[in-house]
C-alpha positions in Angstrom: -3.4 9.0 9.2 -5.6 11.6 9.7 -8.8 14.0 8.0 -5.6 15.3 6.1 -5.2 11.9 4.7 -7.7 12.1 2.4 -6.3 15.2 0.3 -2.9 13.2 0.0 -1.4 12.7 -3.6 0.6 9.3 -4.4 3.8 11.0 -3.2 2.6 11.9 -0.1 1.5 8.4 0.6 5.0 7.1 -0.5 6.5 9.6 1.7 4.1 8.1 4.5 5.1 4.4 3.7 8.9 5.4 3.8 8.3 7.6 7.2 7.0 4.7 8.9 9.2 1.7 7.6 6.9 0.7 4.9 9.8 0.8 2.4 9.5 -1.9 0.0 5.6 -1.3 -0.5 6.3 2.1 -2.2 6.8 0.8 -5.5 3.4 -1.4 -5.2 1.1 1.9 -3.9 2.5 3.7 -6.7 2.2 1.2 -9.1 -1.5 0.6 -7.7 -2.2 4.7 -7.8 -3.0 4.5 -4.3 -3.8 8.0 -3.0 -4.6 9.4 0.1 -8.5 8.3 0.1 -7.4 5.1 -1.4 -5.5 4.7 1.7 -7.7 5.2 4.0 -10.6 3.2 2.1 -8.2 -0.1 2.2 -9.7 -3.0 4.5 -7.2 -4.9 6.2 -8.3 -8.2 3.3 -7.6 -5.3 0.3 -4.0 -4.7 1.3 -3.4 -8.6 1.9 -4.6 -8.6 -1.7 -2.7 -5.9 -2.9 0.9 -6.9 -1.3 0.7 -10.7 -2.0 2.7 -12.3 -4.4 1.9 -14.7 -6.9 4.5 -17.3 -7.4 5.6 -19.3 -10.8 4.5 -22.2 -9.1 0.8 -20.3 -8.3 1.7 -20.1 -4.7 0.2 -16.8 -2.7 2.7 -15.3 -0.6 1.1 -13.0 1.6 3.2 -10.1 2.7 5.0 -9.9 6.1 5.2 -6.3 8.3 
């Protein structure tokens, strides 16, 4: 990520998930409108938040990288 970052549309953050493996969070960013600034704005506890799963049972899966 860089100063560029920050101008990036929720495309160009999918695009940057899929470049670098980040696959099956695409459909979550988008779903969260996560743009570039929201990107770069996310602490390390907000995207454990944002990628855990809430089971039927109310267990929190957190996600794995």
């Amino acid at each position: 990520l860089d100063k560029f970052s920050m101008e990036w549309n929720y495309q160009d953050v999918s695009y940057w998930l899929m470049e670098n493996g980040f696959e099956k969070f695409v459909n979550k960013f988008q779903e969260e409108e996560i743009d570039g600034l929201s990107l770069l704005n996310l602490s390390s506890s907000s995207i454990d938040e944002l990628l855990s799963i809430n089971t039927a049972a109310d267990i929190v899966k957190k996600p794995t990288i």
